[in-house]
N, C-alpha and C positions, 0 to 999 in steps of 0.2 A: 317568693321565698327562695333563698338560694340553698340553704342546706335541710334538706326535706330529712334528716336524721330527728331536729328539732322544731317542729313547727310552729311551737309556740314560745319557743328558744331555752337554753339551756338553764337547769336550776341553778338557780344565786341563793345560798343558804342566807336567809334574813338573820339579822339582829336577835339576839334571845337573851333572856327571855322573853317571848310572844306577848302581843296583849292580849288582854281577852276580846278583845274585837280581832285581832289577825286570828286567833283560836277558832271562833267563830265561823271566818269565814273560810278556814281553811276543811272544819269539821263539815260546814255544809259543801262545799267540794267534793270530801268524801263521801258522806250520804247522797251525791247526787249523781255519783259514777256510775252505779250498775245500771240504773235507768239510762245514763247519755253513753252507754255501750250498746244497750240494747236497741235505741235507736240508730245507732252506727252502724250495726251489723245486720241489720232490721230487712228482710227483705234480698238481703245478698244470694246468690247461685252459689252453687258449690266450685263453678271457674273465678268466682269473683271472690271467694272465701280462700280460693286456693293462688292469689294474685300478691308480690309482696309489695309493699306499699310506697315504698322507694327499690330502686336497682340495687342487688345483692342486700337486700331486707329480708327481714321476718315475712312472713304471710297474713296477710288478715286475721285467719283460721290460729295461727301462731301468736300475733298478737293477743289475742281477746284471749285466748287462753292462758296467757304469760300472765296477764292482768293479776288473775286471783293468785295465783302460783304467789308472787311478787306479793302483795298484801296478804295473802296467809303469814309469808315469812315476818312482813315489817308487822304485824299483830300481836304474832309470836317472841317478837322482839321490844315492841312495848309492854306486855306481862312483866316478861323476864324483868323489863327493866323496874317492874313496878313494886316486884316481888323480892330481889334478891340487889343486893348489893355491887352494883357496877358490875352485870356479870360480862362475862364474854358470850359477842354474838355470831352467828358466823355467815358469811358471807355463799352465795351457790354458785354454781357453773349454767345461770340461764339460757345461753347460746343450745348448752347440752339439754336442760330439761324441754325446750324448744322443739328437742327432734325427737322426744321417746314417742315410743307408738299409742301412748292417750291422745296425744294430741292429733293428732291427722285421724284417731276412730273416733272420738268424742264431740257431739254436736257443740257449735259454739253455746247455743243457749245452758248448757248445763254451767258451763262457766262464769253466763250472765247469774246464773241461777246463783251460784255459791257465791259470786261476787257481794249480789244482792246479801245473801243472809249472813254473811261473814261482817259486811260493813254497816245491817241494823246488829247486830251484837259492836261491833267497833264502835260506832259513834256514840251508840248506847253508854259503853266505858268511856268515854273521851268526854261525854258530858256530864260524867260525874265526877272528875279527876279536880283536885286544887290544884291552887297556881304552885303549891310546893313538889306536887305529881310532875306535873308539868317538865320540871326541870331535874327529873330522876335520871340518871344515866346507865349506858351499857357502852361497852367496849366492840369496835364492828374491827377487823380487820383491815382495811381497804380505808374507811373513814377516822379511826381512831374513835376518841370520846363524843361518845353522842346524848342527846337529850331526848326526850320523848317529845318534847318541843321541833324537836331537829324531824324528826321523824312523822309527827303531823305535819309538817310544812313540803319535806320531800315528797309524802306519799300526799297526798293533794295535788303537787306538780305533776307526780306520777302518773294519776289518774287522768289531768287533763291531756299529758303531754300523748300517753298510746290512745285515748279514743281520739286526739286529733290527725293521729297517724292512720286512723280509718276514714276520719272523716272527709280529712283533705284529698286522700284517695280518691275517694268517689265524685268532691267536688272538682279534681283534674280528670278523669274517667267519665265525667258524665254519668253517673249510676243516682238516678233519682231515688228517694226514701220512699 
């Protein structure tokens, strides 16, 4: 892999609206993130938690915690959309929430922990959404017009793209699970 930023390469915003088979498999992606965190981070020291994953990267410790940060927001952002009429949504300063002092004192497992219960309530709402849900909009800064479509399909990417940022770590480090 030559650019270890994307190891499973960069997201291509699909075709929308989704079928409900891409739906699908995008909703069990995200139900299946906090467990393939948990085994990613499964076992790590606190040198190997404090290790970033690529040169002038995030930290392990950084990543897993950015995880839920990042999908609280895009959750918060499918409500919105679901709720109110093309609202505006807005965009953070991740690089900054990266360095507050929760993260370097809070165990990663807490993170797995909220990941977990944040994405059974998300998938929970994702599986009860019509195909008219689907295609509700909110206004992102950065992106313009988005779908809630758009947004299961990113955060799905999301999810595989930072646990493989741990995982490819450890399988070029030699760190067994």
């Amino acid at each position: 892999m030559s650019d270890l930023r994307y190891p499973i390469g960069e997201f291509t915003r699909p075709s929308e609206p989704l079928t409900p088979a891409q739906r699908e498999e995008f909703i069990a992606v995200i139900e299946a993130a906090p467990s393939r965190l948990r085994e990613a981070v499964s076992g790590l020291t606190k040198a190997q938690l404090d290790t970033p994953y690529r040169p002038g990267g995030w930290t392990v410790r950084q990543v897993a915690h950015h995880i839920p940060d990042s999908h609280l927001n895009a959750y918060v952002r499918v409500k919105l959309a679901l709720t109110e009429e093309e609202p505006p949504v807005k965009g953070y300063e991740e690089a900054e929430w990266a360095k507050l002092p929760d993260v370097a004192a809070t165990p990663v497992e807490v993170s797995v922990e909220l990941l977990d219960a944040l994405h059974r309530r998300w998938v929970t709402l994702l599986r009860s959404l019509s195909d008219k849900e689907f295609t509700r909009t909110a206004r992102h800064p950065e992106w313009g017009t988005i779908t809630v479509d758009f947004l299961l399909a990113d955060y799905a990417w999301h999810s595989r793209h930072h646990v493989a940022h741990i995982t490819t770590l450890r399988e070029r480090e030699g760190w067994t699970a």
